[in-house]
C-alpha positions in Angstrom: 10.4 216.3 -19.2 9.0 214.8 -16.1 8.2 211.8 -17.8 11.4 211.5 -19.5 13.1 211.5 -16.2 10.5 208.9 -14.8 11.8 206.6 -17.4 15.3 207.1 -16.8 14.6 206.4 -13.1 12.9 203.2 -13.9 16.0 201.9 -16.3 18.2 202.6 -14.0 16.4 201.0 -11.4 15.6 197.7 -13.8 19.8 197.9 -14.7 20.5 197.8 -11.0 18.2 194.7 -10.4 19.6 193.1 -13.1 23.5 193.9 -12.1 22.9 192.7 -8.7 21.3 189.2 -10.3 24.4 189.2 -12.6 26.8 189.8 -9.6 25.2 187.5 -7.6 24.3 184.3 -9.8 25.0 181.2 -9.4 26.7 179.6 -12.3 30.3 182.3 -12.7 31.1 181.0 -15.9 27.6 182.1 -17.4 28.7 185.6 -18.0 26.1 187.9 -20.0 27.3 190.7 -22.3 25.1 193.5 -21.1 26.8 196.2 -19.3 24.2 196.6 -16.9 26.1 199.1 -14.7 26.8 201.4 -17.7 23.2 201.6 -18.4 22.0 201.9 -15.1 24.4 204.9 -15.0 22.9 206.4 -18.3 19.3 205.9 -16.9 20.0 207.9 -13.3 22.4 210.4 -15.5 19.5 211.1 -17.8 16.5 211.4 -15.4 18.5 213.2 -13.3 19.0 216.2 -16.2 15.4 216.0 -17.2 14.0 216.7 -14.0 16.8 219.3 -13.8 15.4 221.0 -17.1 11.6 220.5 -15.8 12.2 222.2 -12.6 14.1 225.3 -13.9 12.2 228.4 -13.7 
């Protein structure tokens, strides 16, 4: 489960990067369609229950 929460860290750490590149880019009318803040959420919300449920006792 450690490793599934590792992962989870890392996408929502790669989701992050990419929704600060989004917010900050250059051309505003090239809008993507990925909702990078959604899955940045999922990724944090999903490594944070795994290393909950690899920790228990």
């Amino acid at each position: 489960m450690l490793v599934v929460s590792a992962v989870g860290a890392a996408v929502g750490v790669i989701a992050e990067i990419a929704d600060h590149r989004r917010r900050h880019r250059r051309d505003v009318d090239n809008v993507g369609f990925m909702p990078w803040r959604g899955i940045a959420l999922a990724g944090i919300a999903v490594a944070i229950f795994a290393a909950a449920f690899a920790l228990k006792p």
